[in-house]
C-alpha positions in Angstrom: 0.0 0.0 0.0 1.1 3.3 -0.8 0.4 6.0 1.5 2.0 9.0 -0.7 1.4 8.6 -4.0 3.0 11.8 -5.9 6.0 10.3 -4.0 5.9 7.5 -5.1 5.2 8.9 -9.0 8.0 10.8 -8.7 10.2 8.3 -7.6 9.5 6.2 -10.5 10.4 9.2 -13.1 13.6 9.9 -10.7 14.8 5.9 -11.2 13.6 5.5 -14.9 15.5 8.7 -15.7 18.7 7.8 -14.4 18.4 4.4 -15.9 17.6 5.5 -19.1 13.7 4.1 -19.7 12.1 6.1 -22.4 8.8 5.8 -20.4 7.0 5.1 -17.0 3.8 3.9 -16.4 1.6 5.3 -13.6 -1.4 4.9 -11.6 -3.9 7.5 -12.3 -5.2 10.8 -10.3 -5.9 13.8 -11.0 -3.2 15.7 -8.9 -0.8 13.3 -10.9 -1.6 14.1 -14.2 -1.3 18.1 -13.3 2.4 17.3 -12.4 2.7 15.5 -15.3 1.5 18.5 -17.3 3.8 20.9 -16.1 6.3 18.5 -16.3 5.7 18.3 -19.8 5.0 22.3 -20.4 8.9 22.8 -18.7 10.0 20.1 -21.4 10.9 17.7 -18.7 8.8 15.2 -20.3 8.3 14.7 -24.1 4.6 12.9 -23.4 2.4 12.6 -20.8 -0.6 10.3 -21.9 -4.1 8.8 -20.0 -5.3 5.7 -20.8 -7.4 2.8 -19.6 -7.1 -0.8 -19.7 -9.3 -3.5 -17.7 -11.1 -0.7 -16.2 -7.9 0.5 -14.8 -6.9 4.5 -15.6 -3.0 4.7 -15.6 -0.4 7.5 -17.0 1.9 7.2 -19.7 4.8 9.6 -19.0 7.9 9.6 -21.9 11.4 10.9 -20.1 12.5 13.5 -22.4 16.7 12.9 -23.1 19.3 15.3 -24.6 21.3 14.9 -28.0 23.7 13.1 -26.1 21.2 10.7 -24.3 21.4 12.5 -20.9 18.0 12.6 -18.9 16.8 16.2 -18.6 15.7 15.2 -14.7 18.7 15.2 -13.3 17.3 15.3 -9.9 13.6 15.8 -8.5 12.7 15.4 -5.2 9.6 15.6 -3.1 9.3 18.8 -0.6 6.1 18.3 1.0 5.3 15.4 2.4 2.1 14.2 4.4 3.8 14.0 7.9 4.9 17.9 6.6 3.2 19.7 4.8 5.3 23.2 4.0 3.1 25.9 2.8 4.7 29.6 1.2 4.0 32.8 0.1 4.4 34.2 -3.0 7.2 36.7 -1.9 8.7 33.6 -0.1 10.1 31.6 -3.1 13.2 31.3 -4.0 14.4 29.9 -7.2 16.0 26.5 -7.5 19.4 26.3 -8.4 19.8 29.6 -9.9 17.3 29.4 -11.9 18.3 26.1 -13.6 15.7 24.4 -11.9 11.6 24.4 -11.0 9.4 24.0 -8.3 5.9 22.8 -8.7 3.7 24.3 -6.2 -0.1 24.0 -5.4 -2.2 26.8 -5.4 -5.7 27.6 -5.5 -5.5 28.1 -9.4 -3.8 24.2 -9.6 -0.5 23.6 -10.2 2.4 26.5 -10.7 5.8 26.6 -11.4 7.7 29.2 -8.6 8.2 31.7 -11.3 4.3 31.8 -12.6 3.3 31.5 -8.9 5.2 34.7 -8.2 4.0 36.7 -11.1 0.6 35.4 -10.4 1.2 36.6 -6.0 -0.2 33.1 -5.3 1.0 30.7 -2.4 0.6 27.5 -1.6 1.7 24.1 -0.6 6.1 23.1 -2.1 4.9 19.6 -4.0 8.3 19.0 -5.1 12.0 20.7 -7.0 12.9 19.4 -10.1 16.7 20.6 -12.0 
């Protein structure tokens, strides 16, 4: 049983990544698929996909690699957790290595990346930093 499951999503990208798979396969929510989005919109991801089998919704996600075959992810890791939750405002982000980097955070208009989130003045929950 899982008892975080964006953790555990993001765990699978972090280990397919630096293994080289060219796609994951997970269970679907919503909260899941809106990572997977701006995943995608940051070019993270090359595909994020839905799909249903056996009455069974799951996510397609393809790991987007360099020229030279490199994983874009070089390192994402949750922020927020259940046991702590870290909420922020607006003014309170910082940027994630220099700039090189994102973090995905929740707020009442779904998910943002820090630098939307700022120009939008909206805080919310750190789901997770991704460079």
């Amino acid at each position: 049983m899982v008892t975080d499951p964006i953790s555990d999503m993001i765990t699978q990208v972090r280990n397919a990544s630096r293994v080289g798979k060219p796609q994951v396969v997970v269970s679907f929510s919503n909260l899941k698929l809106a990572l997977a989005n701006v995943l995608k919109k940051e070019g993270y991801l090359k595909n994020v996909a839905r799909n249903s089998r056996f009455s069974r919704n799951y996510i397609t996600l393809d790991i987007a690699y360099n020229d030279k075959g490199e994983s874009k992810i070089l390192e994402i890791e949750r922020v927020s957790k259940p046991s702590r939750r870290i909420y922020r405002k607006a003014e309170l982000f910082h940027t994630v290595r220099q700039g090189r980097g994102i973090c995905i955070i929740s707020t009442p208009k779904g998910l943002l990346t820090d630098k939307e989130a700022r120009q939008a003045r909206l805080g919310g929950e750190l789901m997770c930093k991704v460079w």
